[in-house]
C-alpha positions in Angstrom: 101.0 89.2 47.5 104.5 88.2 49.7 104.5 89.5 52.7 107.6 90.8 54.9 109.1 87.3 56.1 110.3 87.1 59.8 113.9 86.5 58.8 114.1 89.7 57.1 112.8 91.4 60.3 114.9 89.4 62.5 117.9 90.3 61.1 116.8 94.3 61.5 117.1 93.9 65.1 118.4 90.9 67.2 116.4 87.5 67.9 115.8 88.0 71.3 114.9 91.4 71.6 112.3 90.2 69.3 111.4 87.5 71.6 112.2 88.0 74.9 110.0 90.8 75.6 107.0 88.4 74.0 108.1 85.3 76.2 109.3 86.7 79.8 108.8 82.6 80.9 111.0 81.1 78.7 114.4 80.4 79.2 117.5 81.8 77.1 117.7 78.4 75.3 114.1 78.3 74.8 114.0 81.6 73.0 117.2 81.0 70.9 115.7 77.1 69.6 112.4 79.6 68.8 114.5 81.9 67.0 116.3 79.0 65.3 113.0 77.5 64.3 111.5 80.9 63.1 114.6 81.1 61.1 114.1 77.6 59.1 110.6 78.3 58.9 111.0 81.4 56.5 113.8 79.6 54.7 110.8 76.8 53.8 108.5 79.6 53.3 110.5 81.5 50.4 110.9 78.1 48.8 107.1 77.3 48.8 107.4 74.3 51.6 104.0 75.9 53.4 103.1 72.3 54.6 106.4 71.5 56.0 106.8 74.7 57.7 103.5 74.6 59.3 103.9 70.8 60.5 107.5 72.1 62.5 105.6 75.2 64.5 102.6 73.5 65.3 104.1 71.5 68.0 105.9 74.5 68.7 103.2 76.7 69.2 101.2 73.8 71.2 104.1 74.2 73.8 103.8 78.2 73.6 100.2 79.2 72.4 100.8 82.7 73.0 104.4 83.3 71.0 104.1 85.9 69.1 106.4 85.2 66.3 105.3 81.6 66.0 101.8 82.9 65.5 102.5 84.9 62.5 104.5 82.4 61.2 102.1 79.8 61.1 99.7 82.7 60.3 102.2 83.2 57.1 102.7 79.9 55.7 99.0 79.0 56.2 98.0 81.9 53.7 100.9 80.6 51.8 99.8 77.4 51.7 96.0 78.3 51.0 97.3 79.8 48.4 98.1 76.9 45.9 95.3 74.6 46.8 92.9 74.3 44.0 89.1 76.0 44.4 87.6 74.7 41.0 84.4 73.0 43.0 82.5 74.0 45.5 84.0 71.6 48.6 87.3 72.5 47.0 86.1 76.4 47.0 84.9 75.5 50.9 87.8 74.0 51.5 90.2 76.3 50.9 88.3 79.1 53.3 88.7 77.1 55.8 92.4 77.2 55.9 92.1 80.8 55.2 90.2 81.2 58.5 93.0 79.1 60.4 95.1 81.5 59.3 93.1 84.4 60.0 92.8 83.1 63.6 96.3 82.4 64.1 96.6 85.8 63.0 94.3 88.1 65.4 95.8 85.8 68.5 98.8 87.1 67.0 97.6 91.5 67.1 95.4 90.8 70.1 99.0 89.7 72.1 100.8 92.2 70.7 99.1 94.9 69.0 101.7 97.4 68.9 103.7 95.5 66.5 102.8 95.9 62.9 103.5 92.1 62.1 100.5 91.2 63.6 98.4 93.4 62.0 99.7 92.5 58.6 99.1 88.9 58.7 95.6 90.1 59.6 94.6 91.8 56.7 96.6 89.4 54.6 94.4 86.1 55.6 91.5 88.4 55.5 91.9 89.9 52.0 91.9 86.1 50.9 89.3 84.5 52.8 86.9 87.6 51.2 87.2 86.2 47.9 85.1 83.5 49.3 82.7 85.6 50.8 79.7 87.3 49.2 77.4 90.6 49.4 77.7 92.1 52.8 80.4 90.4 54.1 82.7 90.5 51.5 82.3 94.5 51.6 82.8 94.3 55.3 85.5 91.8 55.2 87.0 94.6 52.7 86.6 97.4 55.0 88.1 95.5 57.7 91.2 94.9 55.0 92.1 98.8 54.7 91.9 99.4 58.7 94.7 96.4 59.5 96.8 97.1 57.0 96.8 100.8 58.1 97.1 99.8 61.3 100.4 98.3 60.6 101.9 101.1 58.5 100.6 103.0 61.5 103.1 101.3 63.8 105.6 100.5 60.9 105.1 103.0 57.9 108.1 101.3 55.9 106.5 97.3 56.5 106.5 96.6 52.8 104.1 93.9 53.2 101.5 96.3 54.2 102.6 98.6 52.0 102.1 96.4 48.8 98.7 95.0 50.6 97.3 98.6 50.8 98.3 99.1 47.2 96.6 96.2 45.9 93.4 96.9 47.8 93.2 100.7 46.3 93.4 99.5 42.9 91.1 96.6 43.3 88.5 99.0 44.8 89.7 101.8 42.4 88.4 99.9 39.9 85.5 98.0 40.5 82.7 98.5 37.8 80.0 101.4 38.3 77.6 98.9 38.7 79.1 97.0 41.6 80.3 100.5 43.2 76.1 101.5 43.4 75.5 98.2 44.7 77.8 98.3 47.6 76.1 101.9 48.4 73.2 101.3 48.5 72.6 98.1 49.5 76.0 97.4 52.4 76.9 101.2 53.0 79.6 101.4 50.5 83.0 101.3 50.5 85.7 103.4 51.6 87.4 105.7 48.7 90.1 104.4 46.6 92.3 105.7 44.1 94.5 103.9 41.9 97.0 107.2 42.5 97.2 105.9 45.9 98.6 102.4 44.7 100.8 104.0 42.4 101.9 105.8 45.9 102.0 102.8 47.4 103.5 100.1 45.2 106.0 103.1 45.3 107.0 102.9 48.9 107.2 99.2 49.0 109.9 99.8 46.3 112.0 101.8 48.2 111.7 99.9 50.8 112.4 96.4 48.9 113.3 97.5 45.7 114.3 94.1 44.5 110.9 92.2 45.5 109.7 91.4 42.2 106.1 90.9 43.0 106.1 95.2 44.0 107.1 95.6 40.8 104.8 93.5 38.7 101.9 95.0 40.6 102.6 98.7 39.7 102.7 98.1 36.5 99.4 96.2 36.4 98.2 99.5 38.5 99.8 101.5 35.2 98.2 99.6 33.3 94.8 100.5 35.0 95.4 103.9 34.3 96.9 103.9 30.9 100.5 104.4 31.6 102.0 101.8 29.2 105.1 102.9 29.0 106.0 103.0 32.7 104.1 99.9 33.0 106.7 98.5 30.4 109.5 99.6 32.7 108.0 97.8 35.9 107.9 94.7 33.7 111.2 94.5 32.3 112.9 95.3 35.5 110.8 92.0 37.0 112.3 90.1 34.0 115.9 91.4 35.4 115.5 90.8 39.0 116.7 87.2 40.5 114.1 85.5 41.5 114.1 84.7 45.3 111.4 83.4 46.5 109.3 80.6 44.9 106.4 82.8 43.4 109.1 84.5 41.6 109.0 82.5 38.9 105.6 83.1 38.3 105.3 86.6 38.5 108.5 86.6 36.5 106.2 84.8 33.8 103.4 86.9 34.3 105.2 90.1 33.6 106.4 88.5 30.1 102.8 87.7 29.2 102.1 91.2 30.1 105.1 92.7 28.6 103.4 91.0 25.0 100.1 92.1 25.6 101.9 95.6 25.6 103.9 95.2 22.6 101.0 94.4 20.6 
């Protein structure tokens, strides 16, 4: 899942009111080359150049451990990154949860510093909800618990952060439709999980819409949540209107391909 990149939130309000209240050491042209470099990080980011990204904040972020916006950068573009490594074998499999849990670290520095900002939050459960895949038994389902809380902890401090939105989403389908079998396992042997509907990420695909309604991955995931519950026709319109949108950012392509391969399945 995309999340909301910094850029998009920079330019909602101005770089340094998003920094200087996070950096009260750093001098104006300090915070404006940290602005500059957040800037040409998401432009690497929406073209898939996680590695390059990462390599210019690290430096960064050694000079200014506690930034903020450099953490859930990095914290972004790690995910990102994790993302597209292979996890056929096991050491690959082992691998790739440990970038996750870089991420994921970078990410919780990231709410502990400021966790009033929904950013932070976000990057949280977005690491998280990937490094569970890896996980088994209890602490997958705990890892999953732990998914819903962030994310509604940043809707709770940003209800229109389409990242969190769309994360949120995704987790009430998944959940919404686990098999019978794996729902009585979680209760009675880890306690459960907590209720999901796929109504809910019909609600919440819905949002993130309105609030991006051109982000092509919200719209290939409500119709794979139509699809869940039968809707084929309105999953139909989800899919054509991701074959219509431009693709922007370099997953785009993919979903866009997805959607087609969907869109057949339908037509069948």
């Amino acid at each position: 899942m995309p999340c909301i990149r910094l850029l998009k939130f920079v330019k909602t309000i101005s770089a340094t009111a998003f920094i200087l209240p996070l950096l009260p050491l750093h001098t104006a042209g300090t915070q404006q080359d940290t602005a500059a470099l957040l800037a040409r990080a998401d432009e690497l980011n929406i073209r898939g150049e996680y590695a390059a990204a990462i390599e210019m904040l690290r430096p960064a972020l050694s000079s200014a451990p506690d930034d903020y916006g450099l953490l859930c950068s990095i914290s972004d573009n790690i995910t990102g990154h994790a993302r597209r490594l292979p996890d056929g074998r096991k050491a690959e499999k082992e691998a790739k949860a440990a970038v996750y849990e870089e991420a994921l670290s970078f990410a919780r520095h990231a709410a502990q510093i400021n966790p009033g900002h929904a950013e932070g939050w976000f990057q949280v459960g977005q690491a998280l909800g990937r490094l569970a895949l890896f996980r088994g038994g209890k602490t997958k389902v705990e890892m999953s618990k732990e998914v819903k809380e962030v994310f509604e902890k940043a809707l709770a401090l940003d209800p229109k952060h389409a990242g969190a939105l769309h994360g949120l989403a995704r987790w009430h389908r998944e959940v919404a439709n686990l098999s019978w079998a794996l729902k009585i396992v979680a209760k009675i042997v880890f306690g459960g999980l907590p209720p999901a509907t796929n109504e809910d990420s019909v609600r919440l695909f819905k949002e993130a819409i309105v609030v991006e309604p051109d982000n092509v991955n919200h719209h290939l995931e409500l119709g794979k949540t139509y699809m869940e519950v039968k809707e084929r026709e309105q999953a139909r319109r989800e899919f054509e209107t991701v074959g219509r949108l431009p693709a922007v950012a370099f997953e785009d392509a993919e979903y866009k391909e997805e959607a087609e391969q969907l869109l057949r399945r339908l037509r069948r």
